[in-house]
C-alpha positions in Angstrom: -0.7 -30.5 -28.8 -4.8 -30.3 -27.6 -3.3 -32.0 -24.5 -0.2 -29.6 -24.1 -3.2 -26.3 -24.4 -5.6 -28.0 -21.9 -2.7 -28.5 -19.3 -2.3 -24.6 -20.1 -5.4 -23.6 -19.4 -5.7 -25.1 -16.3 -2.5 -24.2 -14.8 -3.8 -20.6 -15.7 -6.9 -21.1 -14.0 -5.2 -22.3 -10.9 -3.1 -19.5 -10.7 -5.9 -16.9 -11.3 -7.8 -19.0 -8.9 -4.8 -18.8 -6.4 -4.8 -14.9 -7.4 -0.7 -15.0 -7.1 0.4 -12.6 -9.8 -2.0 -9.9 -9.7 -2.6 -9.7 -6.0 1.2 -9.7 -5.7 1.4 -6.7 -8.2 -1.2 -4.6 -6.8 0.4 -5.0 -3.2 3.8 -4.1 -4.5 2.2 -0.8 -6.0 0.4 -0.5 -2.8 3.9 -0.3 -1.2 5.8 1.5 -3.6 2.8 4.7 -2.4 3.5 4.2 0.9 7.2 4.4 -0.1 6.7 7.9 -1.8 4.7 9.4 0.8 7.0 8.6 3.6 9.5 10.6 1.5 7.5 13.8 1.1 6.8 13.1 4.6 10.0 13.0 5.6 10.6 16.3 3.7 8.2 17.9 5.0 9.4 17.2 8.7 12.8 19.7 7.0 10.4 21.9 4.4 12.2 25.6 4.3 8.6 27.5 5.2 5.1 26.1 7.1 3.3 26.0 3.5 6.2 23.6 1.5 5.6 21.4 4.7 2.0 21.5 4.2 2.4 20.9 0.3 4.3 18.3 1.5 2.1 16.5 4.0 -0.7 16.6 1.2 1.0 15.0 -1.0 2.2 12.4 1.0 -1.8 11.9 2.4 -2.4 11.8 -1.2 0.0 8.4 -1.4 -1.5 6.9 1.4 -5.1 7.2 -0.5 -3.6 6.0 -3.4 -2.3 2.7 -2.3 -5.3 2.0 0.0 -7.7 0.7 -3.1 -4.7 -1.4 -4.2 -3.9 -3.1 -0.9 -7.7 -3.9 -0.2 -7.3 -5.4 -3.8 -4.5 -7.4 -3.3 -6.0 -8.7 -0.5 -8.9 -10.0 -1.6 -7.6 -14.0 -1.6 -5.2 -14.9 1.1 -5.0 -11.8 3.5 -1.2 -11.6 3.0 -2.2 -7.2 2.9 -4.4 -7.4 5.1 -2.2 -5.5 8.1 -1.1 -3.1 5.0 -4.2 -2.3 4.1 -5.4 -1.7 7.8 -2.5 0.6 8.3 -3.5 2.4 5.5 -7.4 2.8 6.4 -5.8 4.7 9.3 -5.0 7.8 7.2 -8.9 8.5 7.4 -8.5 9.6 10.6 -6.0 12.2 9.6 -6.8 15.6 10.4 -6.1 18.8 13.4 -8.8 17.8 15.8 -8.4 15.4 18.8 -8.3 11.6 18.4 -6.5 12.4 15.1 -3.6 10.7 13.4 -0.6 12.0 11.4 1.8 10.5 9.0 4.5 10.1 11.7 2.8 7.9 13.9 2.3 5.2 11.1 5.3 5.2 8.9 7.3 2.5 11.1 4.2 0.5 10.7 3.9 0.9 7.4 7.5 0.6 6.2 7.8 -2.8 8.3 4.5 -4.6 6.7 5.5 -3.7 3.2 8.9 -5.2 4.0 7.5 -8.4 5.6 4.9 -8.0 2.6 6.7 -8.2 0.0 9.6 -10.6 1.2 6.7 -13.6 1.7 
């Protein structure tokens, strides 16, 4: 039985060592942001009057921000976010001026590295 707990604990602290399940987790909800703000981004491209599109565009912005802290997380052991979390960063540079960035230019970017992401 002792023996049975000790193998336990170690296969536990190799996995938390390895960082598999939580890393994993924090990168699928890192993706599943990006997911809802191409949506409203996508809605907003079709948004009946200028200020639902800009509702829209906020809210999706507001995604992006969301899943940035959880794809740095995630990547914190093996780098498998790293380009995810890269992508993301980008949305800092979101804005009217010139050298800016908006949604549109990043979403096949960002749809293909959370499909790659969470396939490996």
């Amino acid at each position: 039985m002792a023996r049975g707990l000790l193998l336990a604990a170690i296969a536990g602290a190799l996995l938390s060592a390895c960082g598999g399940g939580q890393d994993s987790s924090q990168g699928r909800q890192a993706c599943a942001d990006v997911t809802k703000s191409i949506s409203f981004y996508d809605e907003s491209l079709t948004a009946a009057t200028p200020a639902r599109s800009k509702a829209l565009v906020a809210e999706a912005t507001a995604e992006l921000r969301l899943a940035l802290p959880l794809a740095a997380s995630a990547d914190t052991n093996d780098g498998t976010w790293q380009p995810l979390e890269a992508t993301l960063s980008e949305s800092n540079r979101f804005g009217t001026g010139p050298h800016t960035l908006n949604e549109g230019q990043l979403t096949t970017a960002l749809s293909s590295q959370c499909a790659a992401d969470l396939q490996s």
